[in-house]
C-alpha positions in Angstrom: 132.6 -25.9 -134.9 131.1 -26.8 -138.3 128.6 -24.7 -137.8 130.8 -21.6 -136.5 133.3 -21.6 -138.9 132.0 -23.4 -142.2 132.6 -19.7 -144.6 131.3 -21.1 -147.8 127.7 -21.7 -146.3 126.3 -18.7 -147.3 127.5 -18.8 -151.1 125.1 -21.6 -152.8 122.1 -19.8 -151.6 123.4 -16.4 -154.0 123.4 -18.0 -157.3 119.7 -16.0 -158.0 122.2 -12.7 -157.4 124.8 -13.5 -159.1 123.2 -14.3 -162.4 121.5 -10.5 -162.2 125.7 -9.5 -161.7 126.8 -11.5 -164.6 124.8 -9.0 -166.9 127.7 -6.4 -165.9 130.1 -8.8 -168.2 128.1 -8.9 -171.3 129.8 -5.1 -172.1 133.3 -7.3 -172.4 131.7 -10.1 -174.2 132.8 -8.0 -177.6 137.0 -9.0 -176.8 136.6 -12.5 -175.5 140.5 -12.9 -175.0 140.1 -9.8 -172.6 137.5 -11.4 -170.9 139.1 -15.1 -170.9 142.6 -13.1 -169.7 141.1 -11.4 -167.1 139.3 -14.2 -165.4 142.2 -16.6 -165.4 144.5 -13.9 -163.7 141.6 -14.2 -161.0 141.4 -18.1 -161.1 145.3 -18.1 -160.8 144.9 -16.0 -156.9 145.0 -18.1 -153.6 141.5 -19.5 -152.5 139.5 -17.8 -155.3 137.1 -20.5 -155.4 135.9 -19.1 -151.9 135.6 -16.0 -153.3 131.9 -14.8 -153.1 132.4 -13.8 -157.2 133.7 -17.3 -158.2 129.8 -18.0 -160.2 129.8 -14.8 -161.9 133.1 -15.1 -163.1 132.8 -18.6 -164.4 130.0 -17.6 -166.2 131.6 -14.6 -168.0 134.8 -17.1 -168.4 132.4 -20.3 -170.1 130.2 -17.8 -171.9 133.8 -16.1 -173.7 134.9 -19.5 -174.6 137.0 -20.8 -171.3 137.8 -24.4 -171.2 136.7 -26.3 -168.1 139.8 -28.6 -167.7 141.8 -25.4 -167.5 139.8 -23.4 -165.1 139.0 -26.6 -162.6 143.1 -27.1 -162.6 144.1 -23.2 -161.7 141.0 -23.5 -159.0 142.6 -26.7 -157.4 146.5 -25.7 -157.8 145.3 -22.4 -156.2 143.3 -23.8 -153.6 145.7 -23.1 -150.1 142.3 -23.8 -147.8 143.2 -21.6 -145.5 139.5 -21.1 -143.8 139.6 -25.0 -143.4 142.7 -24.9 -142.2 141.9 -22.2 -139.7 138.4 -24.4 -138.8 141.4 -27.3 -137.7 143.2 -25.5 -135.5 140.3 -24.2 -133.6 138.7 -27.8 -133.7 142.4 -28.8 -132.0 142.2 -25.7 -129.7 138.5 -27.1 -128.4 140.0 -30.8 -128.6 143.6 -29.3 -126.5 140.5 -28.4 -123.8 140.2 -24.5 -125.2 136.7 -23.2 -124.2 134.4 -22.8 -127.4 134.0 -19.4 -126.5 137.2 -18.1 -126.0 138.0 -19.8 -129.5 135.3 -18.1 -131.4 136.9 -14.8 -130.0 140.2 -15.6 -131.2 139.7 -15.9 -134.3 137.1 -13.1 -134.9 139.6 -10.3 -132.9 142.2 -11.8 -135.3 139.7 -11.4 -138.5 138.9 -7.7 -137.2 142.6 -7.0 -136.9 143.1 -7.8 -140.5 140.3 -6.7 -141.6 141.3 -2.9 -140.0 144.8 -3.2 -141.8 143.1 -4.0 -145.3 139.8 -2.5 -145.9 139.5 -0.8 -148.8 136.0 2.1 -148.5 136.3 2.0 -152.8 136.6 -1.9 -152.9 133.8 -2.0 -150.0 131.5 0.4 -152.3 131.2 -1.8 -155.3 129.6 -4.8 -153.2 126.6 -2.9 -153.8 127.3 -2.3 -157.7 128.0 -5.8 -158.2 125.4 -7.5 -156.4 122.7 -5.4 -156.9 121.0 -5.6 -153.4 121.5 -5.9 -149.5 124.1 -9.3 -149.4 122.8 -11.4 -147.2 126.0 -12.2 -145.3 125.7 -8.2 -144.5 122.2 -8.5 -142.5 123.8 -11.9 -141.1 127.0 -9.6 -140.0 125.0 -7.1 -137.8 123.2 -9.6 -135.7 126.7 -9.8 -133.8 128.1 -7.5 -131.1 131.6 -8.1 -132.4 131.1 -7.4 -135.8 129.1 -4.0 -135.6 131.5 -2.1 -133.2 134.0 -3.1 -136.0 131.6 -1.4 -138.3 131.8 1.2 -135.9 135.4 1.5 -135.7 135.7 1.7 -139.3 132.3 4.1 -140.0 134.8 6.6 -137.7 137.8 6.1 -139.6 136.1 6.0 -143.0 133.1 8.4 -142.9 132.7 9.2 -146.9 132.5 5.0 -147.1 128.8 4.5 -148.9 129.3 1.0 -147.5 129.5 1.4 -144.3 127.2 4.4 -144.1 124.6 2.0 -145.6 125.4 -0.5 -142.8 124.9 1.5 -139.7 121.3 2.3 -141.0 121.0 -1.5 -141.4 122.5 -1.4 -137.7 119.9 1.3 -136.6 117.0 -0.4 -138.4 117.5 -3.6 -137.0 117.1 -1.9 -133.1 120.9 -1.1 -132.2 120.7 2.4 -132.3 121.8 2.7 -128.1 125.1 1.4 -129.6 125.9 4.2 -131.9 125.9 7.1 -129.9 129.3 8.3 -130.2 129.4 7.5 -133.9 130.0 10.6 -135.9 128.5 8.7 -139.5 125.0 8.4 -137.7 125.1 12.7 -137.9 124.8 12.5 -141.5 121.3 10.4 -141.9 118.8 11.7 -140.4 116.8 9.0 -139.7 119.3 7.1 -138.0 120.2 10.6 -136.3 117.3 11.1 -135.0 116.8 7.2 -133.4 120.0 7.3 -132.2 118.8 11.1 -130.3 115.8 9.3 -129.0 117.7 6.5 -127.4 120.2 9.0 -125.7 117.5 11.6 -124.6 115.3 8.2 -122.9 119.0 7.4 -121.4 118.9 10.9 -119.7 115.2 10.2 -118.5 116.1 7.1 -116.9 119.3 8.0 -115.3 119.3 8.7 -111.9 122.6 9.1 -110.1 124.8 9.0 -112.9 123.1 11.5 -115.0 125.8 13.2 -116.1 127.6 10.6 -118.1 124.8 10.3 -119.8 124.1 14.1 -120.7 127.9 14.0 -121.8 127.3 11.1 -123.9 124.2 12.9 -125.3 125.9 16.0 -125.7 128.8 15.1 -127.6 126.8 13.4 -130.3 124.4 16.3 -130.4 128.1 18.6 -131.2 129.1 17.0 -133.7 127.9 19.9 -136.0 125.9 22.6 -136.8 122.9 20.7 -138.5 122.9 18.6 -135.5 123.4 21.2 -133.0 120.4 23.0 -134.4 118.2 19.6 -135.3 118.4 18.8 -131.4 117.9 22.0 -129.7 114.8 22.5 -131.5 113.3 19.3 -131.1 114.7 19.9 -127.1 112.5 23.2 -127.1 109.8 21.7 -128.7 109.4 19.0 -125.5 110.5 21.6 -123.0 106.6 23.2 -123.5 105.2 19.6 -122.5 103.5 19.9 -119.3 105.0 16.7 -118.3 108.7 16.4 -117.9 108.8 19.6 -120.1 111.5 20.8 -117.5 114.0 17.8 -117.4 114.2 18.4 -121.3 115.0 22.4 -120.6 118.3 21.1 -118.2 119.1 18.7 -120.7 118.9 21.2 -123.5 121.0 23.9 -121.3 123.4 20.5 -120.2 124.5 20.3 -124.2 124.5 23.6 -124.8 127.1 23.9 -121.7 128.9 20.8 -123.4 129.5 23.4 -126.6 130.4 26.1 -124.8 133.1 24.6 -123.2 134.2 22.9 -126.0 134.7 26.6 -127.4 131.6 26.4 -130.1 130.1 29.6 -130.4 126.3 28.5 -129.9 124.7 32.2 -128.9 122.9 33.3 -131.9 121.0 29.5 -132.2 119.8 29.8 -128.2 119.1 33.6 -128.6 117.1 32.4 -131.7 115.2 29.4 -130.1 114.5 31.3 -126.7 112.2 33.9 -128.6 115.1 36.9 -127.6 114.5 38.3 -130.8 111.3 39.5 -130.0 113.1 42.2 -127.6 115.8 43.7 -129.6 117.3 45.5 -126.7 117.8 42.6 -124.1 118.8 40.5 -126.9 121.7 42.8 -128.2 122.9 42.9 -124.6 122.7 39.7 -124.0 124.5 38.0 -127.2 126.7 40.7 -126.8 127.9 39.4 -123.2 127.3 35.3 -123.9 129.4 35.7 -127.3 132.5 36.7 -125.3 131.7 35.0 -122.5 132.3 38.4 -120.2 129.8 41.0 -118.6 130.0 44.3 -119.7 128.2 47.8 -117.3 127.0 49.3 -121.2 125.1 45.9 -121.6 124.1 45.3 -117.7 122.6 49.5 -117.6 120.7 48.0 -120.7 119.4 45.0 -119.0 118.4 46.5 -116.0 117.0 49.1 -117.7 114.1 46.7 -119.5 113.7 44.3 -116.5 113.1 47.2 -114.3 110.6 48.9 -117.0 106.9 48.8 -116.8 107.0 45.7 -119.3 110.0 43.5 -118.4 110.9 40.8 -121.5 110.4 37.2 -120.1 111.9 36.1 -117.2 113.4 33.1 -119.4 115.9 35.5 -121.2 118.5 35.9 -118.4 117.8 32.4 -117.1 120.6 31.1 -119.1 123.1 29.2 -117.4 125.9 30.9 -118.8 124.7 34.3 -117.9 123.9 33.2 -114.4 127.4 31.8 -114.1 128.9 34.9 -115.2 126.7 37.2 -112.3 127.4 35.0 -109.5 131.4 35.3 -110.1 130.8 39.0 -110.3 129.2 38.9 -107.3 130.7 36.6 -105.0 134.2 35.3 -106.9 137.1 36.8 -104.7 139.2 39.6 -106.0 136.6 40.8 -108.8 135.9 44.6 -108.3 133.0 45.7 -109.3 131.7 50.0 -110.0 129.9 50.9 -106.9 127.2 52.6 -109.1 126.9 49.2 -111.2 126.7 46.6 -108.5 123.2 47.4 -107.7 122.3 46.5 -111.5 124.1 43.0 -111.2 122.2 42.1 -107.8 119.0 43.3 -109.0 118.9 41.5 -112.9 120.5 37.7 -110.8 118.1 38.5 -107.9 115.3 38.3 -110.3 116.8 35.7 -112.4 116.5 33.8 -109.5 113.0 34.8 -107.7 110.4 36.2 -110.1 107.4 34.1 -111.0 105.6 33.9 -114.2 102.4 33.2 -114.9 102.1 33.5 -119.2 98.6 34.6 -120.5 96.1 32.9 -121.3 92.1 32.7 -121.5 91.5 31.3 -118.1 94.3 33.6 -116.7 94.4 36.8 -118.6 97.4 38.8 -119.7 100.7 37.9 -118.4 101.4 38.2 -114.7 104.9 38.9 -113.1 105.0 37.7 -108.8 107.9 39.6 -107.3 107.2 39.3 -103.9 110.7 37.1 -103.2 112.6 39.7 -105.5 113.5 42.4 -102.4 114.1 40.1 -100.0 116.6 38.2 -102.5 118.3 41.3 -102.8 119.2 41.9 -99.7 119.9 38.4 -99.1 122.6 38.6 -102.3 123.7 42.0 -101.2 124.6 41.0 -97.5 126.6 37.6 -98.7 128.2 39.7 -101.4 129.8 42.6 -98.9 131.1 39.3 -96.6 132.8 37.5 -99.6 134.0 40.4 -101.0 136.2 41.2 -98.6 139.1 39.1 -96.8 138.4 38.4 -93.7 139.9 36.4 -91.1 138.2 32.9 -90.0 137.1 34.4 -86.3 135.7 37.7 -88.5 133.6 35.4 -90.5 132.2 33.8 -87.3 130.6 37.3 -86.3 129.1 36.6 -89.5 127.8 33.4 -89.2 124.1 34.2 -88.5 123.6 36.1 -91.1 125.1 33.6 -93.6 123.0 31.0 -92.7 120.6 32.3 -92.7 120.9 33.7 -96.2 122.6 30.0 -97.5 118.2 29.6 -97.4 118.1 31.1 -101.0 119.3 28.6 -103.5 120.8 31.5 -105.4 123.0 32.7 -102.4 124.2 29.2 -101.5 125.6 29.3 -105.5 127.1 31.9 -104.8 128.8 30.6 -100.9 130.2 27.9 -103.3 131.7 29.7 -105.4 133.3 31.8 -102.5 134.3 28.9 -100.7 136.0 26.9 -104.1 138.3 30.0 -105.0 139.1 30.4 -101.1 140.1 26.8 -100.0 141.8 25.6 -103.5 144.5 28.8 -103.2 147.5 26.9 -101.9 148.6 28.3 -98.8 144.8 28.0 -97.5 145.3 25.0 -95.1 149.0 25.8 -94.2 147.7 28.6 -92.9 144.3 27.5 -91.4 144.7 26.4 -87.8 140.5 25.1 -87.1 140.0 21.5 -87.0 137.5 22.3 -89.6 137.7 25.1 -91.4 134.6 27.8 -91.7 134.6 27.5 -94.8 133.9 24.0 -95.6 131.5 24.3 -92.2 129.6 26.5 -94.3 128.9 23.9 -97.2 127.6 21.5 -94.5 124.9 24.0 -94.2 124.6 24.4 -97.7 124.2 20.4 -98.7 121.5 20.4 -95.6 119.4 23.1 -97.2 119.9 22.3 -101.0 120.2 18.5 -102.5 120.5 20.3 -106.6 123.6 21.3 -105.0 125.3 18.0 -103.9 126.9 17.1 -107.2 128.7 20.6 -106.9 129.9 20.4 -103.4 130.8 16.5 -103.4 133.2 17.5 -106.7 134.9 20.3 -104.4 135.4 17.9 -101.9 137.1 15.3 -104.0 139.5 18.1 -105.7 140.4 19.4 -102.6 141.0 15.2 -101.1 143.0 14.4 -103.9 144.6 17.6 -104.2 148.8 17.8 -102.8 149.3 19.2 -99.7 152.9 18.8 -99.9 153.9 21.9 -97.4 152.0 19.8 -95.1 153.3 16.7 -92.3 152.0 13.9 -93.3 149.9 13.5 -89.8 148.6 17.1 -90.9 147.7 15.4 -94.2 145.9 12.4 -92.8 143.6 14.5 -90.4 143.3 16.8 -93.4 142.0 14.1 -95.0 140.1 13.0 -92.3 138.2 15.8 -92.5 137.2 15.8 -95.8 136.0 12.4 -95.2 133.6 13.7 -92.6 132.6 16.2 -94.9 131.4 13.6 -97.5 129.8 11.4 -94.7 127.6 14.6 -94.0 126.8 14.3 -97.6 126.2 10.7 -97.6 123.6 11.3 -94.6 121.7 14.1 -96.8 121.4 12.2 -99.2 124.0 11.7 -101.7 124.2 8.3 -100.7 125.6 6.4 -104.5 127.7 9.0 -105.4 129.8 9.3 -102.4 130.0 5.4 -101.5 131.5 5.0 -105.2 133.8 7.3 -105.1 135.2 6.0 -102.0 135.2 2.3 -104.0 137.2 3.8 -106.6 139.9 4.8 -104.1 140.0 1.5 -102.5 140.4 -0.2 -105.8 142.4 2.1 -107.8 145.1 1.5 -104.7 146.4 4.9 -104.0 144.6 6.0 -101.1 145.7 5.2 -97.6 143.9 1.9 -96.0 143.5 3.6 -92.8 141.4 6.4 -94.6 139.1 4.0 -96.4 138.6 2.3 -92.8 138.1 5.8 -91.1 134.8 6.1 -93.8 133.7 2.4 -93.3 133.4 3.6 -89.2 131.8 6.8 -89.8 129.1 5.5 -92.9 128.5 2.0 -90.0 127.7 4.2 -87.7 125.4 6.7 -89.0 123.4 4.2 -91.6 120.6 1.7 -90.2 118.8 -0.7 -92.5 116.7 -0.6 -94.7 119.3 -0.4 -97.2 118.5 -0.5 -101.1 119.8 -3.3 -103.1 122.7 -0.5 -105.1 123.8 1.1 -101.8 124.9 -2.8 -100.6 126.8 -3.7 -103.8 128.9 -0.7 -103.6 129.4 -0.8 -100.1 129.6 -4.3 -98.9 133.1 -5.5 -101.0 134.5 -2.4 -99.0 132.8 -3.8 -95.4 134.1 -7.5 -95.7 137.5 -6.7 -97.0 139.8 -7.9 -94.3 142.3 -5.5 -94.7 139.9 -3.0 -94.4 137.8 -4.3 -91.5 139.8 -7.0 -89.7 140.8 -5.2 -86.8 137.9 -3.6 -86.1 135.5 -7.2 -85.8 134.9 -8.8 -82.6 134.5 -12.6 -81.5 131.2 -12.5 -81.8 128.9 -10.9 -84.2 128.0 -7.9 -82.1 130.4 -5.2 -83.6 129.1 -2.7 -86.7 131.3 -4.8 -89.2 129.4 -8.1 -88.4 126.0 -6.7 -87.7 126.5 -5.4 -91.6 127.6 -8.0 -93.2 124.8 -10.6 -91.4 122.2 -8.1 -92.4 123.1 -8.2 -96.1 124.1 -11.6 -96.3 120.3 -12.4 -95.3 118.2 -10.1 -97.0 120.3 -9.3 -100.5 121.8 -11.6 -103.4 125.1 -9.9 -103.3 126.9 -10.3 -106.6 131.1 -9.5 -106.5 
């Protein structure tokens, strides 16, 4: 305990630093009865000998004249020992049969609790005036989890705080940067900026199902500001012309820029700028025009078309942009939107080729520039014939007549955008499944083709699928809820057998554990997933899904005498070939 809590340790060792201080005194050498004044006031406060100023301030006191007997008996009257006194009590706590541990943690939540009520940024900024140099009790500090995030804490509460500015590059210099990704002071040094931007971007790279916290994580420290906003993109396009992983850095840079958008920043002119728009003054006027309010508009569509369907087309790239893309395909297939019969061709055509023309730049071994439209017709057509079914309301058995010809156009990735998008207005209005009398509606029938055909896709659909589970269905009998549910259920099992194997299995693991879902639901998906699954099984999929499998409330009913039944045949298998870990 010694050793933990001894808090004078580190003051002997400074005397080298605190002479260089003392020269700071030698101005108020000139009114020695200010100087001897002063320094008794400070002798006179509780515990000052533990202060880490006590030598420089005896020196400045002996050097003005101060008599020894006078200073050592204000030092000892004043002298309450309350660090030795707090080193008893936790020897008593380990004595009383505390865990060491748990006693360390005491008392340094306690110290960060006080420290948050009383810290001072001005009082904090003249440690570096007085002593001249990095303290040594300061490097010590940010060896310790528990002590940097209350750096952080305070770096977010006190930004303009030279201190603590200078601390968080001692954080990020000393390897910590992974830590400081949500910390707005690292935006304003660069070099730390731009570790702390590494780190996040390698997060991205390594991520594999849970990708998107980590492009939100990424993306709200890239927000922060302007400068940063700008910094990141163009490093981001500068990687996205790698030939290797090039494209993951495009979707991350499209991912943040997203982020901004819906976080109502105004990011236009900076992509327009990096994507090289300005180079076609036409498509880029259009195109700002419509990303900037966040709307399409015929004027700037006619003028769009009009270059893309021109001897010399700008790049492809242009009207790649998420955003724009977003904004055709709820033209095109959102319910309800009503579009100019003379301009609907225009919209089809500019998202058909968004979506289907090839690009080969120039180059010496290539020659000049090359544009492949040979899928652009048939991805019309495809578009057109999914847009005139979505666009108008029909019944459930009039959309069966149809069925051939949507799935067969669900083939094209763009089309199968636009079928969710169809299917997410239609099934969230709230009279949909009072009204719907199918065990399983068309609609959702129709994503089951859709997750078959395109895994990019899953994320979107499985999301759909947990609104529309969670969502109230309070017009409905409870027996019509739990079937409805049910349903849904099968729906993500389909999912889970395509492919989206994590995702699914943890959501249903939240459920269970956050309490509010029925029991006999979360049994319903054990049967179905037991069922459909066979080993081998990787090492993540069994430590989501076997708490769920041996939980006897779950599974008790449905186990056997022997081990013959799903349930046991699981639980054997994992039990011999994993290290499960609860």
């Amino acid at each position: 305990m010694n050793d933990d809590y001894d808090d004078d340790k580190n003051w002997d060792g400074d005397n080298d630093a605190m002479d260089a201080e003392s020269d700071a005194g030698d101005e108020g050498m000139e009114n020695p009865q200010e100087v001897l004044k002063e320094c008794l006031e400070k002798f006179s406060t509780p515990d000052y000998i533990m202060e880490p100023g006590i030598f420089s301030q005896l020196k400045k006191y002996f050097q003005a004249g101060g008599n020894p007997e006078q200073v050592i008996e204000l030092l000892s009257q004043n002298y309450k020992a309350v660090a030795q006194m707090a080193n008893l009590v936790a020897e008593w706590l380990i004595l009383g049969g505390v865990k060491v541990h748990d006693v360390q943690a005491m008392v340094e939540n306690h110290l960060k609790d006080m420290i948050l009520k009383t810290f001072d940024p001005k009082k904090a900024d003249t440690i570096f005036s007085e002593e001249g140099e990095t303290p040594a009790w300061l490097t010590e500090m940010i060896e310790h989890k528990t002590w940097r995030s209350l750096i952080y804490r305070l770096a977010e509460e006190y930004p303009d705080c030279l201190m603590l500015n200078f601390t968080i590059k001692l954080i990020s210099d000393a390897g910590f940067q992974g830590e400081i990704t949500s910390i707005s002071t690292a935006a304003q040094q660069i070099e730390v900026f731009s570790r702390v931007l590494k780190t996040s971007i390698s997060g991205f790279l390594q991520a594999t199902e849970d990708w998107q916290s980590s492009v939100e994580e990424c993306a709200k420290m890239v927000c922060h500001g302007q400068h940063t906003f700008v910094y990141s993109l163009v490093l981001l396009q500068v990687l996205s012309q790698e030939p290797k992983g090039g494209f993951n850095m495009k979707r991350l840079a499209q991912e943040i820029t997203k982020c901004a958008q819906n976080n109502h920043q105004d990011v236009t002119p900076i992509i327009m700028a990096l994507n090289g728009a300005a180079s076609y003054a036409q498509a880029c006027s259009a195109l700002s025009s419509m990303l900037s309010r966040n709307s399409l508009n015929p004027a700037d569509i006619l003028m769009l078309f009009r270059n893309y369907s021109g001897q010399d087309p700008p790049p492809v790239e242009l009207i790649r942009t998420p955003q724009f893309l977003e904004l055709l395909a709820d033209a095109l297939f959102k319910p309800g939107v009503k579009l100019n019969q003379e301009h609907k061709p225009k919209y089809i055509y500019l998202l058909a080729y968004a979506a289907s023309v090839v690009e080969v730049p120039a180059s010496k071994k290539t020659g000049p520039r090359k544009i492949i439209k040979e899928e652009l017709k048939p991805t019309m057509q495809a578009v057109e014939k999914v847009h005139n079914i979505c666009n108008t309301n029909k019944s459930s058995s009039e959309l069966i007549a149809e069925i051939n010809t949507l799935y067969h156009c669900i083939r094209y990735p763009v089309v199968s955008v636009g079928v969710v998008r169809w299917v997410e207005c239609t099934v969230t209005e709230p009279s949909y499944f009072k009204l719907c009398t199918e065990h399983t509606p068309i609609h959702l029938a129709l994503l089951d083709e859709v997750v078959s055909c395109h895994s990019l896709l899953h994320h979107t659909v499985l999301k759909l699928f947990i609104q529309l589970f969670e969502s109230k269905q309070d017009e409905l009998e409870i027996l019509v809820q739990l079937e409805l549910r049910k349903m849904l259920l099968d729906r993500m099992v389909n999912l889970l057998c395509r492919g989206c194997v994590v995702p699914v299995v943890k959501y249903i693991k939240q459920c269970w554990k956050r309490g509010d879902t029925d029991i006999s639901l979360i049994r319903y998906f054990v049967t179905e997933v037991l069922e459909a699954i066979a080993p081998p099984y990787t090492p993540e999929f069994v430590q989501l899904f076997l708490p769920i499998v041996e939980n006897e409330e779950i599974t008790g009913t449905m186990r056997g005498e022997g081990e013959n039944d799903t349930v046991s045949e699981f639980i054997v298998h994992c039990k011999h070939h994993f290290m499960v870990v609860h």
